[in-house]
C-alpha positions in Angstrom: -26.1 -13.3 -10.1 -25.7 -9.3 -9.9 -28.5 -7.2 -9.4 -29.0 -5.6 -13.0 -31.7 -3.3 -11.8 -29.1 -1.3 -9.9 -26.9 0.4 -13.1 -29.4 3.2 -14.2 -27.4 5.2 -16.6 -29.2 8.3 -16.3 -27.2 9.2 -12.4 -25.0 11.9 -12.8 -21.6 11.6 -11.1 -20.4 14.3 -8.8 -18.3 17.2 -10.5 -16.2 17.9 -7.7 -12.6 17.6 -8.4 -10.4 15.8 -6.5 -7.7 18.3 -6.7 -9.8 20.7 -4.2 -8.8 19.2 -1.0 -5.3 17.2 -1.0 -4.9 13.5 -0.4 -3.3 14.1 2.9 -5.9 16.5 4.2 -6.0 16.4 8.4 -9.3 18.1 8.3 -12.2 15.4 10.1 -14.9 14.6 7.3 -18.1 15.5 9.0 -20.0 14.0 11.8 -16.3 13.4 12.9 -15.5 14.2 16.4 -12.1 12.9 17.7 -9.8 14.9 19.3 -6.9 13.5 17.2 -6.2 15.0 13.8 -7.3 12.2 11.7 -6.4 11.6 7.8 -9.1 11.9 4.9 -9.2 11.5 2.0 -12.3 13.7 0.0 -13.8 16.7 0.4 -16.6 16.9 2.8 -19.2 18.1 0.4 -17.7 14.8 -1.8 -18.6 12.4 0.9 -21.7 13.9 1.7 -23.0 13.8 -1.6 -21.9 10.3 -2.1 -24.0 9.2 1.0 -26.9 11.2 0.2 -27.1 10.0 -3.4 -26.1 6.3 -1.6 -22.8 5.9 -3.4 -21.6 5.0 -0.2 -22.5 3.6 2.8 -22.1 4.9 6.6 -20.5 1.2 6.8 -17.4 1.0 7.9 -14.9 -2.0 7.0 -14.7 -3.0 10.9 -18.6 -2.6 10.5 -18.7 -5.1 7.8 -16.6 -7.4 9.8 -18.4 -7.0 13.0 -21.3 -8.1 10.8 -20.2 -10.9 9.2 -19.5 -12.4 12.9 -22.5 -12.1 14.2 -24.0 -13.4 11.1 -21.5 -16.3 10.5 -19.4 -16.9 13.3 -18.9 -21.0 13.5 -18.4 -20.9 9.8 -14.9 -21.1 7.9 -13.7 -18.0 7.3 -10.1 -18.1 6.2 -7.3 -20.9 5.6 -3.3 -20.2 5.7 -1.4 -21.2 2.4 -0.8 -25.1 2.7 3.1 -24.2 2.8 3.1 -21.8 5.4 5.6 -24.2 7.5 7.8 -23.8 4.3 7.7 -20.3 4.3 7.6 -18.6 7.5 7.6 -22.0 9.6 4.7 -21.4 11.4 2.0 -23.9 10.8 -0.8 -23.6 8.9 -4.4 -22.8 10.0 -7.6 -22.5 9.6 -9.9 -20.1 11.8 -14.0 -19.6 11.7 -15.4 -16.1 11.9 -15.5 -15.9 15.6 -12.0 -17.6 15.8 -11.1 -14.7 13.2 -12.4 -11.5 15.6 -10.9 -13.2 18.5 -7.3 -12.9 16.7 -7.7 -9.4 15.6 -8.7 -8.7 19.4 -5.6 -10.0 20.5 -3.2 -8.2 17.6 -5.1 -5.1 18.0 -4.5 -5.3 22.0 -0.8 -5.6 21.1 -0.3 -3.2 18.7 -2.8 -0.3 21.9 -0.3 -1.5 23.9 2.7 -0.6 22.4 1.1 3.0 21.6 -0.6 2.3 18.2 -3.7 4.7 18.0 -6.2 5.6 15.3 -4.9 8.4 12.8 -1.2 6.4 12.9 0.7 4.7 10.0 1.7 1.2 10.3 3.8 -0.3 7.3 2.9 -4.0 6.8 5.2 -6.9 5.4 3.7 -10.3 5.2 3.0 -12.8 3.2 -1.2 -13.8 2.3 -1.5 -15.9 5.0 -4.3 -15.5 7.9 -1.9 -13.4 9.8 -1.8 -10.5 7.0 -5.6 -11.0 6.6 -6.3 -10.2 11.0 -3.2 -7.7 10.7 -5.8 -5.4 8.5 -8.5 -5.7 10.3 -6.8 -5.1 13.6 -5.4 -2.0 12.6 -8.8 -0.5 10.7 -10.4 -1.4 14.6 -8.1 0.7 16.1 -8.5 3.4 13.8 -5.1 3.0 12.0 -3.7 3.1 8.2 -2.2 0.4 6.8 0.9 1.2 4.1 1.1 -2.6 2.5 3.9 -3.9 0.5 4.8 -7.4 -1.0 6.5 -9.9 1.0 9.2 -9.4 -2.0 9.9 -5.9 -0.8 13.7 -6.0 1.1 15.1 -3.0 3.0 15.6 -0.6 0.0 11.6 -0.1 -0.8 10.8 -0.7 3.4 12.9 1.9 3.8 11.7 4.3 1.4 7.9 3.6 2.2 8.5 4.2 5.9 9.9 7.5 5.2 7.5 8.7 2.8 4.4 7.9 4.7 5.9 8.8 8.5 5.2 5.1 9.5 5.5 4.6 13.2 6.1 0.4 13.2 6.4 -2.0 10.9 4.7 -5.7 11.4 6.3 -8.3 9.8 7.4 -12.2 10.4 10.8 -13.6 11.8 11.4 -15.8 9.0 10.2 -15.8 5.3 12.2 -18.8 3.1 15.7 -17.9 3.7 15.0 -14.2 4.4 14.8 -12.8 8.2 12.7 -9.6 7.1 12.3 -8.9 11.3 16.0 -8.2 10.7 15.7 -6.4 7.8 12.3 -3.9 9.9 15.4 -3.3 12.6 17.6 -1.9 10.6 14.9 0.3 8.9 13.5 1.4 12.4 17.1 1.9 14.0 15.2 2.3 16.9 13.2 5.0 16.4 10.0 2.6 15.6 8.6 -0.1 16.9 8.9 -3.5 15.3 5.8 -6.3 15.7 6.8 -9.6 14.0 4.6 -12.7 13.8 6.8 -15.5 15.1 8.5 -18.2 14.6 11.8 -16.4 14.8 11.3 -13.0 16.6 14.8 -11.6 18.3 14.0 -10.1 22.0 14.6 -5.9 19.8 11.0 -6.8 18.2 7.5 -7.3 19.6 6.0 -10.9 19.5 2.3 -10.7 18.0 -0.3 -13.0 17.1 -0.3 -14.8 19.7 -3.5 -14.7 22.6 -3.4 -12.1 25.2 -5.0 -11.8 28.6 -9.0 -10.4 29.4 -7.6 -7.1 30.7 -5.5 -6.4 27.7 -8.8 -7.3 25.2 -10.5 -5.2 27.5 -8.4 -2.2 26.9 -8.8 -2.2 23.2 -12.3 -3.3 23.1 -12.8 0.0 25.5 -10.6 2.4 23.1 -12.2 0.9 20.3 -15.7 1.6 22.0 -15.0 5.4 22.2 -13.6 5.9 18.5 -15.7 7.6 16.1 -14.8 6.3 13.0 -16.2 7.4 9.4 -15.8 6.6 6.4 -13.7 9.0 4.9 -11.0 7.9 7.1 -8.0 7.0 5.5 -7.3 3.1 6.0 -4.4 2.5 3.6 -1.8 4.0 1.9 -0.8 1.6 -0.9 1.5 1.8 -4.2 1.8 2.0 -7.5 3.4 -1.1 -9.3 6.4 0.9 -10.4 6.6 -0.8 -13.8 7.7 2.7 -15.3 9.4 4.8 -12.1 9.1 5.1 -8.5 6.0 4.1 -7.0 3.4 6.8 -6.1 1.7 6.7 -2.4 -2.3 5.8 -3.5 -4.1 7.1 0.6 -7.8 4.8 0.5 -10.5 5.3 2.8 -13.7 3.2 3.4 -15.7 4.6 1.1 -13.9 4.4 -2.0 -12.2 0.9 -1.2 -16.1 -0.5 -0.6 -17.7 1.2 -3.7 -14.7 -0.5 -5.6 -15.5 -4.1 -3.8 -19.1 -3.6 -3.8 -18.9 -3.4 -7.8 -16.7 -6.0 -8.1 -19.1 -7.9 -5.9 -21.7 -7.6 -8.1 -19.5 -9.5 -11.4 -18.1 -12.3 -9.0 -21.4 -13.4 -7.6 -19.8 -14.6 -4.0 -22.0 -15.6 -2.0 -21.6 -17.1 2.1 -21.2 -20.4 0.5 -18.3 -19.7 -1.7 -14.1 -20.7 -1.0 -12.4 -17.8 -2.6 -8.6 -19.0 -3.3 -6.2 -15.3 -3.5 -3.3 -16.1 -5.4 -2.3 -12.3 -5.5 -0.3 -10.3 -2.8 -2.8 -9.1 -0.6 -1.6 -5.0 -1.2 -3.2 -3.2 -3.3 -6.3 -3.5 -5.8 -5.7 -7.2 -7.5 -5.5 -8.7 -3.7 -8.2 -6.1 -1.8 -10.7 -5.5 -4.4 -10.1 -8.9 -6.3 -10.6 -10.8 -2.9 -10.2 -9.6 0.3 -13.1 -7.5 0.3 -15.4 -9.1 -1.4 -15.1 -11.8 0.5 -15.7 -9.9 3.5 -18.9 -8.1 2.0 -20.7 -12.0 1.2 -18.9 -14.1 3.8 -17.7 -17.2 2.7 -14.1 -18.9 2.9 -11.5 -17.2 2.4 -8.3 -19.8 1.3 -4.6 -17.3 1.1 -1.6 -18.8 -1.0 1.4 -17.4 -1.5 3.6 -17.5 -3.6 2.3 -18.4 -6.8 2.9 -22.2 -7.1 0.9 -24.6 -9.5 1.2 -27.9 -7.7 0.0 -26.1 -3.8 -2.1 -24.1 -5.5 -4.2 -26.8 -7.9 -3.5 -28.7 -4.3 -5.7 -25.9 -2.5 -8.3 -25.8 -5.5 -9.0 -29.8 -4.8 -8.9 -29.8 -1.1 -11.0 -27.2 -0.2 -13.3 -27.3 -3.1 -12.5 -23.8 -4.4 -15.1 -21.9 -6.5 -13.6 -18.7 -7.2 -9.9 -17.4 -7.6 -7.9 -15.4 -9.9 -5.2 -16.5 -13.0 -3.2 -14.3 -14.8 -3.4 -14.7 -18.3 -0.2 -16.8 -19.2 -1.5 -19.5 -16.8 -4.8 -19.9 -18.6 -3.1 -20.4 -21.5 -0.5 -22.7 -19.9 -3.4 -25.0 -18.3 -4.5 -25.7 -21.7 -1.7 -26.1 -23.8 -0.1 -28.9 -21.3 -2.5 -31.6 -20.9 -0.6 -33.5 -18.1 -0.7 -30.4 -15.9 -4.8 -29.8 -16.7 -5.3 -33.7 -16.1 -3.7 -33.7 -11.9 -5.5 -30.4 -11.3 -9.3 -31.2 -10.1 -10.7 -27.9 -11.4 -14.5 -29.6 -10.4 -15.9 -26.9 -8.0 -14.6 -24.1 -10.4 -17.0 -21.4 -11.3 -15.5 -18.1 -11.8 -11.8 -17.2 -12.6 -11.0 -13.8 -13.0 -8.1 -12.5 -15.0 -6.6 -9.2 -15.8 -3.3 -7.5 -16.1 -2.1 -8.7 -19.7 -3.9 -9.4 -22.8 -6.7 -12.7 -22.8 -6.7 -14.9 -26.2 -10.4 -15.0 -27.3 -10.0 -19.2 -27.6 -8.4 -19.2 -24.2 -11.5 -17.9 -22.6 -13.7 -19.5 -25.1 -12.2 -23.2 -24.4 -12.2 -22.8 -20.5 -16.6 -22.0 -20.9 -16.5 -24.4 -23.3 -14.6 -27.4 -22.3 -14.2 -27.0 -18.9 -17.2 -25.4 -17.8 -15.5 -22.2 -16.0 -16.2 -18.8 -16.5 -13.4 -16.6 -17.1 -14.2 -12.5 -15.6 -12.1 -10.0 -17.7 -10.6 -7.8 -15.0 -9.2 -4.1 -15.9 -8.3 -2.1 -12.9 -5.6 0.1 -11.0 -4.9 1.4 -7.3 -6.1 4.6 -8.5 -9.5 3.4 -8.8 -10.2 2.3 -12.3 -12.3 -0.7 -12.0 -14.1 -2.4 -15.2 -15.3 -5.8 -15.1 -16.2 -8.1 -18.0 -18.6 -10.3 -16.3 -20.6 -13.2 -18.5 -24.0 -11.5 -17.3 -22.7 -8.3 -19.2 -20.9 -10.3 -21.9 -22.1 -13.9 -22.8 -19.8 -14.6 -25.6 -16.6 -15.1 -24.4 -14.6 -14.9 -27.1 -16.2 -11.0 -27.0 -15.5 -10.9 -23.2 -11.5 -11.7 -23.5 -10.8 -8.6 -25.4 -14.0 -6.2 -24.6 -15.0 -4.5 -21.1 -18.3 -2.6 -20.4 -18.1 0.9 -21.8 -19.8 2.0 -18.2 -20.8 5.6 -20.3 -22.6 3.9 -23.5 -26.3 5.4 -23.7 -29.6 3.1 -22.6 -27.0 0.3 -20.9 -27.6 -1.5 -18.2 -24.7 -3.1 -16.6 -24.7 -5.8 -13.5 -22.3 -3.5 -11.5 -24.2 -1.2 -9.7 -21.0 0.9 -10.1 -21.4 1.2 -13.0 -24.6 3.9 -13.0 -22.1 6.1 -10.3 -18.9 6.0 -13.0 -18.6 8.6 -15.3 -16.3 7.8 -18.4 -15.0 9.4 -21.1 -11.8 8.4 -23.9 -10.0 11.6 -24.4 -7.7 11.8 -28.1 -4.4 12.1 -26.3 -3.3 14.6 -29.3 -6.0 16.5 -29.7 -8.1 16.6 -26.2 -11.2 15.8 -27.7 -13.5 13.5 -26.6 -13.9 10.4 -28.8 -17.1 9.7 -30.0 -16.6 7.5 -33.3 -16.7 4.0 -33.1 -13.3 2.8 -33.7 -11.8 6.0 -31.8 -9.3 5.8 -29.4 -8.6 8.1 -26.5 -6.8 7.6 -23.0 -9.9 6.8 -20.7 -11.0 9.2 -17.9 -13.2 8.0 -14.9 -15.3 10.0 -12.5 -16.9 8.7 -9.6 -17.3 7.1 -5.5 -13.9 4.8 -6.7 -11.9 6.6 -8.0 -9.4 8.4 -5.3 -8.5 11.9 -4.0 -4.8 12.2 -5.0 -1.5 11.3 -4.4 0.6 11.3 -1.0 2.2 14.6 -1.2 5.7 14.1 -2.2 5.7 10.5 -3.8 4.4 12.1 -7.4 5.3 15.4 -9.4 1.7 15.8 -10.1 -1.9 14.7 -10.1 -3.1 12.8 -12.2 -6.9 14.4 -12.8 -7.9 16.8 -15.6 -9.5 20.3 -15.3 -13.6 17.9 -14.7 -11.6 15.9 -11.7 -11.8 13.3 -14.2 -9.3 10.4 -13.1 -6.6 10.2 -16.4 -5.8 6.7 -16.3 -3.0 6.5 -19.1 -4.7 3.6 -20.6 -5.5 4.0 -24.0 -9.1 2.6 -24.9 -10.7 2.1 -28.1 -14.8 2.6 -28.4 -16.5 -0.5 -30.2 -19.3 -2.4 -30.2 -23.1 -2.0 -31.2 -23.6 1.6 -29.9 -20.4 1.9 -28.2 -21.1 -0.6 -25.3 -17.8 -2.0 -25.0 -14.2 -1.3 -24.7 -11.0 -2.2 -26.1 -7.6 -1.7 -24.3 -4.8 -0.7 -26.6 -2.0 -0.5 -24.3 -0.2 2.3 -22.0 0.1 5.8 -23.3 3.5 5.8 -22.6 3.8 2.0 -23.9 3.4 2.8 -27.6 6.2 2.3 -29.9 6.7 5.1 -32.7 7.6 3.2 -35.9 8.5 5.5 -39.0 5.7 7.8 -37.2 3.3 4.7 -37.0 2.1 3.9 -33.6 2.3 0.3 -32.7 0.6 -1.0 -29.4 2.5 -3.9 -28.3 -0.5 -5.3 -26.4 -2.3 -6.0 -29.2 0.6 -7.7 -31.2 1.0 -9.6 -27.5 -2.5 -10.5 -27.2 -2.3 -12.1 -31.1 0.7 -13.8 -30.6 0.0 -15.0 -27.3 -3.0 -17.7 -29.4 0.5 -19.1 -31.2 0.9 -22.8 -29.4 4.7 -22.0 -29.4 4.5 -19.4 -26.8 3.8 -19.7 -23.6 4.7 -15.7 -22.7 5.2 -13.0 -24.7 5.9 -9.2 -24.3 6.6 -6.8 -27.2 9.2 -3.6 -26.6 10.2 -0.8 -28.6 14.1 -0.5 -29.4 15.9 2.1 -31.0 16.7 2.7 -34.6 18.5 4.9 -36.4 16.1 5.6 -39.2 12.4 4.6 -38.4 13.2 5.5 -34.3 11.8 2.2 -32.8 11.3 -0.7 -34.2 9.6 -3.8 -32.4 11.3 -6.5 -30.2 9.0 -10.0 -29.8 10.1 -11.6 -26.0 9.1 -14.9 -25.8 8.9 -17.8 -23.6 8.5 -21.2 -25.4 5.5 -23.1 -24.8 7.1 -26.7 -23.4 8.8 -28.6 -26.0 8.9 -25.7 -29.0 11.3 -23.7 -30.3 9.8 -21.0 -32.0 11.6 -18.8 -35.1 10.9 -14.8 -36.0 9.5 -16.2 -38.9 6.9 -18.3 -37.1 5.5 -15.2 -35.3 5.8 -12.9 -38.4 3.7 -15.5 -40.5 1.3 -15.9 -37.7 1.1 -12.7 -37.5 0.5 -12.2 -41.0 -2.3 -14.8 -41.0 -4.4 -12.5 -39.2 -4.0 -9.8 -41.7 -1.5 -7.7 -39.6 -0.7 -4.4 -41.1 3.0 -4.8 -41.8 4.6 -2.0 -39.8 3.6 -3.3 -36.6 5.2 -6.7 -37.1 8.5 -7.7 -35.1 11.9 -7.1 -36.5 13.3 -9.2 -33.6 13.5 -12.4 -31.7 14.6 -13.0 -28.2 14.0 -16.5 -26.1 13.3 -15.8 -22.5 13.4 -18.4 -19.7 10.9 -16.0 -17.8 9.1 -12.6 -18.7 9.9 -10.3 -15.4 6.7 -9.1 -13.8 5.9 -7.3 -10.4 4.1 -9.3 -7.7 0.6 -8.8 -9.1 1.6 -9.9 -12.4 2.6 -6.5 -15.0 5.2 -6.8 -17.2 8.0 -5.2 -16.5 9.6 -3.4 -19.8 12.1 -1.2 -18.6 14.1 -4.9 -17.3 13.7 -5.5 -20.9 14.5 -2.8 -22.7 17.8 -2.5 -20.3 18.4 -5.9 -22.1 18.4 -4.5 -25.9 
């Protein structure tokens, strides 16, 4: 279990804003002395504060690696998705630790040779596979940012990401389903860039990687790598926004705040070297690096990849390699219980934790899946930004309380389990008003301070930053205080998500979260639609659970059952096959209020 001892409230986060130094700053944090211009990402008296008061460690991520080798190296460290050969057909494997560094050596001596160097950009396109997971790491060894994008992604956002972030190659596979994205990087380089692909498939214009190299060439990385000074303010990614709203924003990442965010995460999931760790989500951005990825690599363990989501392979991977932690979103917990044949051909046995996030839980949901199959489900609340709060059962026993509640990480005489949570400074801010909420019952957007939470934007991919005048990180999440003393939170929904009804303000995740506990629907999404008189009035989306056929009147009494306040019930029914979401799972509204 976490270490409780670690959350004393009574720390004091930093002050400095992030908006002193830009995101894209050249300037070497210091200690650094390389005689390339290097990207940061904080201001040096930031990360020197944030060592001294140990908010971060001098660890690197290719530290932590190097570590986890010497400690582990015969044992499993990470499995290809079972339909790899489907997908990119390349066959499936399954490498130890020491297997693991010998592959990075070899992509890393690849991408030196071709002139990759620390300080440069490389844009990555791969599925999860063991690939994507060495690709990382043999980049960060070499000093190098990775810009990471779903397998999804086709030329249109390659090319955009390339240009925004100045990427100097692209690394990719030859084949993905009925895709050639290699084809797809050589349009986008034109050559101007160099293209590394992952083969089967690779024409002779691209760069053949992954496979082993010679002594001489492992010794020319391992002697480039020998002479780097790397810190950890370094910038090691540039990742995205989700876009759900408009174009994605750049997010730079450096060591520090990527392993504060994994560290506290670490501290809810409870891996330990003997745990499998199954990543169902793209491998990108905060659901895939701080949900798996690293905290796998901070325990050890195994690390199982599967892509894309699909029930039968992925219940498949759960049985075979005995799977103990992975991630759901919240439509398939609900789905697992509602059909009983599915539930009965998945062996869920060696499941202890899952964690969920990105939509509303049901309170039975969670409570049934403690209570009748014995798993634990983590309420997950984060964003690439660096908002991380974690529901975790040693911070929340009840779960009916955990599905809709996180840890108020600011609530006076609290200990939580996330040693984060002590560095965090939070605060709900009345979005009219600009006073902070202090009532119980209030709601404000939330505001976070602290080692997570990142620098800023890459200049030109937003119109502004997104921190107020106390470098407090606005989220646009809307929070509500509750609880005995204020210990917990309540998400509301989006600031920009709330629908304007006759002047009422309706948050549709709320009516989604309420209707989503109706055994008619297996997926549900409420959006606002125009009207001449009250200005909006509400929409209910829904995906029939198998076998129903639910009626507006079935949701409105349902709704009405649990003493709804009238205004905020839907005036509108529409059956959907499918609910569009981005890879990692968020609704996507604007697809379906182009539909109304």
């Amino acid at each position: 279990m976490a270490d409780t001892t670690a959350s004393d409230t009574t720390a004091s986060p930093i002050s400095a804003s992030p908006i002193s130094a830009p995101a894209d700053s050249d300037t070497p944090a210091f200690g650094t002395t390389t005689h390339r211009a290097v990207p940061t990402c904080h201001p040096e008296a930031t990360v020197r504060a944030y060592l001294e008061q140990g908010w971060w460690e001098a660890e690197t991520i290719p530290d932590v690696f190097d570590r986890r080798v010497a400690e582990a190296g015969d044992a499993l460290a990470v499995t290809d998705p079972a339909n790899l050969a489907e997908l990119t057909r390349a066959l499936p494997r399954t490498l130890t630790w020491r297997e693991l560094d010998d592959h990075v050596t070899d992509i890393a001596a690849v991408l030196f040779d071709h002139g990759i160097r620390q300080g440069g950009t490389v844009a990555v396109l791969l599925p999860n596979s063991v690939a994507l997971t060495a690709t990382y790491l043999a980049l960060w060894r070499l000093g190098a940012v990775a810009t990471p994008m779903p397998a999804s992604f086709r030329r249109h956002e390659l090319s955009g990401i390339v240009a925004a972030t100045d990427a100097e190659a692209i690394i990719t596979v030859g084949a993905l389903t009925d895709r050639e994205p290699v084809r797809e990087a050589l349009e986008v380089a034109q050559g101007e860039r160099t293209v590394f692909a992952f083969g089967p498939g690779v024409p002779a214009e691209a760069v053949a990687i992954g496979d082993a190299v010679g002594p001489e060439a492992r010794n020319r990385v391992r002697d480039y790598g020998s002479g780097l000074e790397i810190t950890v303010n370094d910038r090691v990614t540039i990742c995205w926004t989700s876009g759900t709203e408009a174009a994605p924003k750049g997010i730079p990442r450096c060591h520090g705040d990527w392993l504060a965010v994994a560290r506290g995460v670490q501290d809810g999931l409870g891996i330990t070297p003997d745990s499998v760790v199954l990543n169902p989500f793209p491998m990108v951005n905060m659901a895939g690096f701080a949900g798996s990825f690293l905290p796998w690599l901070l325990a050890g363990g195994h690390l199982v990849q599967h892509h894309p989501l699909d029930l039968p392979v992925f219940f498949g991977q759960i049985a075979e390699h005995r799977v103990s932690h992975t991630a759901m979103p919240p439509a398939l917990l609900t789905m697992l219980l509602q059909n009983e044949t599915l539930r009965a051909e998945a062996d869920l046995s060696s499941l202890r934790t899952v964690g969920s996030g990105g939509g509303p839980l049901p309170p039975p949901v969670v409570r049934r899946w403690q209570e009748d199959l014995g798993i634990q489900v983590l309420n997950f609340f984060g964003s690439n930004e660096g908002v991380s709060l974690l529901g975790a059962p040693a911070d929340i026993p009840d779960p009916t309380v955990r599905a809709q509640h996180l840890p108020h990480y600011g609530a006076p005489g609290v200990r939580w389990s996330t040693s984060l949570a002590a560095r965090t400074a939070v605060k709900l801010v009345d979005v009219v008003t600009g006073e902070t909420v202090t009532a119980l019952g209030g709601r404000g957007e939330l505001r976070m301070r602290g080692p997570a939470v990142f620098a800023g934007y890459l200049p030109g991919t937003a119109s502004a930053e997104p921190f107020d005048e106390e470098g407090y990180l606005c989220s646009g999440d809307v929070f509500e205080l509750c609880g005995e003393g204020g210990r917990y939170l309540r998400f509301v929904d989006r600031v920009k998500e709330i629908i304007i009804r006759g002047g009422m303000n309706i948050a549709p995740a709320e009516i989604e979260g309420l209707l989503s506990d109706h055994p008619a629907v297996a997926d549900v999404a409420i959006v606002g639609y125009p009207d001449p008189v009250l200005g909006e009035k509400c929409c209910a989306f829904v995906v029939p659970a198998p076998g129903a056929n639910p009626t507006l009147n079935d949701l409105v009494a349902h709704l009405r059952s649990r003493e709804v306040a009238s205004f905020k019930l839907p005036e509108r029914l529409e059956i959907a096959e499918t609910l569009p979401r981005n890879p990692v799972g968020k609704l996507l509204r604007r697809e379906l209020r182009t539909r109304l």
